[in-house]
C-alpha positions in Angstrom: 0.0 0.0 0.0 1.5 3.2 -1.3 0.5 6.3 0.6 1.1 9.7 -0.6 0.8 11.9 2.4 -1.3 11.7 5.9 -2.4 14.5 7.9 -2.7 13.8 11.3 -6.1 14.9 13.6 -5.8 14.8 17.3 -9.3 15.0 18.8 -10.6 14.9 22.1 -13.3 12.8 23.3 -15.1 12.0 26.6 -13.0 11.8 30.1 -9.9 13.2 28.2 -9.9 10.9 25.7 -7.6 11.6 23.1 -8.3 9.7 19.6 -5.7 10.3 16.6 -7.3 10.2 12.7 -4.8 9.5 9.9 -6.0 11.1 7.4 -5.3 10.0 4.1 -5.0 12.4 1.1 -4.8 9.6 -1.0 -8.7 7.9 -1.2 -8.2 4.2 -1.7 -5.5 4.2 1.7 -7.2 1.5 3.8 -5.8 2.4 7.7 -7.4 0.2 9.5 -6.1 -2.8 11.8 -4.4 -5.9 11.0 -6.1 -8.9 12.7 -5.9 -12.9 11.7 -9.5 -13.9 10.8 -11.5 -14.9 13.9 -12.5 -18.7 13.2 -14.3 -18.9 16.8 -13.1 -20.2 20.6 -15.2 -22.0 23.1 -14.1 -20.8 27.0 -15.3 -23.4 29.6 -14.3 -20.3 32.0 -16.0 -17.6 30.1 -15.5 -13.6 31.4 -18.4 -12.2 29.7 -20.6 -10.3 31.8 -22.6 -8.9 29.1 -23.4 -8.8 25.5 -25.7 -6.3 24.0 -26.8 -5.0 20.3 -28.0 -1.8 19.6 -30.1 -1.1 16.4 -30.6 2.5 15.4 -33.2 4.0 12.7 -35.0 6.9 12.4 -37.1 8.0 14.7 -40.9 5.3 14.3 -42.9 7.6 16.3 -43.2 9.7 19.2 -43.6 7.1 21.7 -44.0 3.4 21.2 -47.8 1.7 22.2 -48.6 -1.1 24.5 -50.2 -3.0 21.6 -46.9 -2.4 19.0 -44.8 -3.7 22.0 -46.8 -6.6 22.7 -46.8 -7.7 18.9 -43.0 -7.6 19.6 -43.4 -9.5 22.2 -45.5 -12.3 20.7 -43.1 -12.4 17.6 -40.2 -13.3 19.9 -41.5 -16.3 21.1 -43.0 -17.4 24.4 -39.9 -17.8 27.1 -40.4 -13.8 26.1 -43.1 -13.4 29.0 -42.3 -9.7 30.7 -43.8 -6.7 29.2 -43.5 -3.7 31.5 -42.9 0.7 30.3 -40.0 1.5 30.5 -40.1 5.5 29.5 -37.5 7.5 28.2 -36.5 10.9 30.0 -34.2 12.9 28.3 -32.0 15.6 30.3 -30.6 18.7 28.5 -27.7 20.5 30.7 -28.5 24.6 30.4 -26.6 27.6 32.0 -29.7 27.5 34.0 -29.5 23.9 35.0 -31.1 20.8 34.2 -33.7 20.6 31.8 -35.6 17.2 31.6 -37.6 16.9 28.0 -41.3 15.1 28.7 -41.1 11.3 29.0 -41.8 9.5 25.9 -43.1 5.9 26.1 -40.8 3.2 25.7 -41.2 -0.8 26.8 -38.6 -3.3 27.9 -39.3 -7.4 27.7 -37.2 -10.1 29.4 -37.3 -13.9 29.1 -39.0 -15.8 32.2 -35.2 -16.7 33.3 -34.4 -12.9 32.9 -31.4 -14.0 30.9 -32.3 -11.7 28.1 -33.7 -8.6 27.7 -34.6 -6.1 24.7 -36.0 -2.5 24.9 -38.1 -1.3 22.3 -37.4 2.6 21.9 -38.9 5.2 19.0 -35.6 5.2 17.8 -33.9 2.4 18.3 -33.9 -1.4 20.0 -31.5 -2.9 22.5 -31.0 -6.8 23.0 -28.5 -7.8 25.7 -28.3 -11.5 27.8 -26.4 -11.9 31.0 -25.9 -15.9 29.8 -23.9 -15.9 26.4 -22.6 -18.8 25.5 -22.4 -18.9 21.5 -23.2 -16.9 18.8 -25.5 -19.1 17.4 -28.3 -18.0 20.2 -27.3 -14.0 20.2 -27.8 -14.3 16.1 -31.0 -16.1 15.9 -32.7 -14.2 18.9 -31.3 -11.0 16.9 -32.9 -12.1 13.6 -36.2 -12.5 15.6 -36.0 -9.2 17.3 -35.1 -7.4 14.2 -37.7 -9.3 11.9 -40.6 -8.2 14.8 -39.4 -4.2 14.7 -39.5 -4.4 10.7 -42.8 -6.0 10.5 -44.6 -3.7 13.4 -42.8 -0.8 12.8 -41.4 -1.1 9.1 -38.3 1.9 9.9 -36.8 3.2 6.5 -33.5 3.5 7.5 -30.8 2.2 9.5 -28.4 4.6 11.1 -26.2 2.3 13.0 -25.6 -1.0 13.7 -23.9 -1.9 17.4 -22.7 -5.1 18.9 -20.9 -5.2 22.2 -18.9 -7.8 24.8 -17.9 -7.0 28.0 -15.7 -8.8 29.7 -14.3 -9.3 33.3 -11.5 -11.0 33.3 -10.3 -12.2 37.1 -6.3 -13.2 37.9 -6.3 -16.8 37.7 -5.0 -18.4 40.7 -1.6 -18.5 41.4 -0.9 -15.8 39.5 0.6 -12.7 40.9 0.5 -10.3 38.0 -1.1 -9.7 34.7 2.4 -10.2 32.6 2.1 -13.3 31.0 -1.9 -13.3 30.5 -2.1 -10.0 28.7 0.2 -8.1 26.6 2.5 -6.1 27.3 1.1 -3.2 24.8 -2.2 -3.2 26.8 -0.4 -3.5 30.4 1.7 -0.3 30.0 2.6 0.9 33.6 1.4 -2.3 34.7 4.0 -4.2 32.6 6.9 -1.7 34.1 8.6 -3.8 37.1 9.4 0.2 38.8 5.6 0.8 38.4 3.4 -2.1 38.3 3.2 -3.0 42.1 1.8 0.2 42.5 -0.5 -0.1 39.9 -4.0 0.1 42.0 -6.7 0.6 38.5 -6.5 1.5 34.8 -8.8 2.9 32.1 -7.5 3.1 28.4 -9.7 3.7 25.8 -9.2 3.8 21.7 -10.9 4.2 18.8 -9.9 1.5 16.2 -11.2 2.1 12.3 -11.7 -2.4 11.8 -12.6 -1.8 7.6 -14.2 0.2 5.9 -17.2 0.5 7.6 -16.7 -0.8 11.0 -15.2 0.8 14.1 -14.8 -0.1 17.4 -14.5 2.3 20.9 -12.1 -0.9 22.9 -11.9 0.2 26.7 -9.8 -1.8 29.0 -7.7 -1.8 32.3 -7.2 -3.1 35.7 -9.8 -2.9 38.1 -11.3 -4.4 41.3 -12.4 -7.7 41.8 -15.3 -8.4 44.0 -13.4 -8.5 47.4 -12.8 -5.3 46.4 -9.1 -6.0 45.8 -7.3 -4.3 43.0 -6.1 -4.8 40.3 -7.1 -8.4 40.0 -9.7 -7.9 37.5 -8.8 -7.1 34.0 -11.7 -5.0 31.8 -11.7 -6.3 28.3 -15.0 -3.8 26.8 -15.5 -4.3 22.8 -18.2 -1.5 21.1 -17.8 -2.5 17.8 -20.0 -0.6 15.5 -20.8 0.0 12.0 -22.9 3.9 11.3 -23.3 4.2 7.7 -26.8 5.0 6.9 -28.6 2.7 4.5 -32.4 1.5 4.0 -33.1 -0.8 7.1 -33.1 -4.2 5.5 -33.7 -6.9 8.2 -31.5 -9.8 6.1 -28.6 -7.2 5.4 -28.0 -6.0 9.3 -27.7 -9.6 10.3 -24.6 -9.8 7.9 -23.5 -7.0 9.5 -23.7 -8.3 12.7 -22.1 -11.7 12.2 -19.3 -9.4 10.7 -19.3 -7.5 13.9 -19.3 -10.6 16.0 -15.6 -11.3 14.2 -14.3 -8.7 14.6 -15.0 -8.7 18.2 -13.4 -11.8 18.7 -10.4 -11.1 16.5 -10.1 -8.1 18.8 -10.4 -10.1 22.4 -7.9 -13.3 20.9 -5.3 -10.5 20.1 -6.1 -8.8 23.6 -5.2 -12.4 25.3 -1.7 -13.8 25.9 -1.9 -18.2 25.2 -1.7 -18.5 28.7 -4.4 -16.4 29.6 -6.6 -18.3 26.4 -5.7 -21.7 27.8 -6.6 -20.5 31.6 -10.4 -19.7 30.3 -10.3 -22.8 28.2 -10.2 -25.0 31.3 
C-alpha cells in the first residue's frame, strides 16, 4: 500500500480521551487494523458479563404503544413473558440547570429466566443477555427481534448497527500479575517492574477504524475484583459498530452483525496472551 501523504487529527473525546485520525489524502488508503481472521473459541471459564446490540433508525414515532410492543413480544416467542414501560426521560444541561424533556413511552421485555432482555425505543432497540454462551443463540434471537421491529414498525433507514462484549477477566490463581496473561502493549505501567506493584486501576480507551465500515471504541484496564481487591480484574470492553446509513433491511443487518461478531473476537484473541486463552479454556 502506497501512501502519498497523511495528515494527522488529534481529537478529544469524553473523560480526556484523546483519539488520533490519519488522514489519508490519497482515497483508496485502507488504515485500519491488522487482525488474523477470527475462526471462533469456546471458554469453559468464560469472562463475559454482558453482550448487547443496539439497532438505530430513524425515529418510528413519538412514543412506542402497548399493543406495537406486545406484537414484539409475541413475535419473539413465548420464554419472552415480561412486558413492562420503561419510558425515556431525556435531560438537556442549560446555564440554567437541568432541563428534563417530557417522558416519551418506551417498553422493555425479558425472558422468564431474565437471561435476556430487549428494549423497544422510537428510535432504536437494545438486545442484551447476561448468559452468552455462543453466537448461534445471540444471532438467531437478533434475527427475531429485528424481523418483529421491521414488521410492526417497518423503519426506513438504518443509522447504526452496534454489537458489544464485556468482559471481566479475574487473575487466575496462582498468578501474581497480569504479565504473561495480557500483553505487554495493553499493560503499559502495569507491565513496568518500577511501576506495576503500585499499579492500583487503569482505564484506556481507543478508537480503532476495523474496515471500511466498521469501528470499534475498545476500553480496558485493571480494576477491582469483587473482594474489592485491586487490580485483580482485568476489563476487556469491545463496542464494535458500523454507522453508515442505509435503508433498514432486516436480512442485510444480520450480515452485519455476524461481521461485527468477528471482529470482536479477533479483537479479544489478540487482547489475550496463550496462557491467559488456555486458563479460560479449562
Amino acid at each position: 500500500m502506497c501512501i502519498a501523504r497523511q495528515v494527522v487529527d488529534f481529537y478529544h473525546g469524553e473523560a480526556g480521551t484523546v483519539y488520533v485520525q490519519l488522514v489519508s489524502t490519497t482515497s483508496a488508503a485502507e488504515l485500519w487494523v491488522d487482525l488474523p481472521i477470527y475462526v471462533g473459541s469456546r471458554f469453559e471459564h468464560s469472562p463475559l458479563v454482558l453482550v448487547a446490540a443496539q439497532i438505530n433508525y430513524e425515529e418510528v414515532a413519538t412514543e412506542i404503544k402497548h399493543p406495537q410492543a406486545r406484537e414484539v413480544q409475541k413475535a419473539l416467542g413465548s420464554r419472552w413473558t415480561a412486558l413492562q414501560a420503561a419510558p425515556i426521560v431525556q435531560t438537556t444541561m442549560t446555564p440554567a440547570g437541568a432541563v428534563n424533556s417530557p417522558q416519551r413511552g418506551a417498553y422493555r421485555l425479558s425472558t422468564s429466566d431474565s437471561k435476556w432482555a430487549l428494549a423497544v425505543n422510537p428510535d432504536n432497540f437494545v438486545l442484551e443477555t447476561n448468559a452468552y454462551t455462543r453466537w448461534a443463540d445471540m444471532a438467531a434471537q437478533l434475527e427475531l427481534a429485528t424481523q418483529a421491529i421491521a414488521d410492526v414498525f417497518d423503519p426506513a433507514s438504518r443509522l447504526r448497527v452496534g454489537l458489544r462484549y464485556v468482559d471481566q477477566i479475574q487473575l487466575p490463581e496462582g498468578y501474581g500479575s497480569w504479565q504473561g496473561l495480557i500483553p505487554s502493549s495493553l499493560l503499559g505501567l502495569g507491565a513496568d517492574p518500577r511501576f506495576a506493584p503500585g499499579v492500583l486501576g487503569s482505564e484506556k480507551r481507543y478508537l480503532l477504524q476495523l474496515d471500511a465500515g466498521a469501528q470499534c471504541l475498545f476500553r480496558h484496564g485493571l480494576m477491582a475484583d469483587g473482594k474489592k481487591t485491586p487490580g485483580r480484574t482485568y476489563l476487556l470492553d469491545f463496542d464494535v459498530f458500523n454507522d453508515q446509513p442505509t435503508m433498514f433491511d432486516a436480512e442485510a443487518i444480520q450480515v452485519v452483525l455476524q461481521s461485527l461478531h468477528a471482529h470482536a473476537g479477533a479483537l479479544f484473541e489478540a487482547s489475550i496472551e496463550p496462557e491467559l486463552r488456555n486458563q479460560l479454556r479449562g
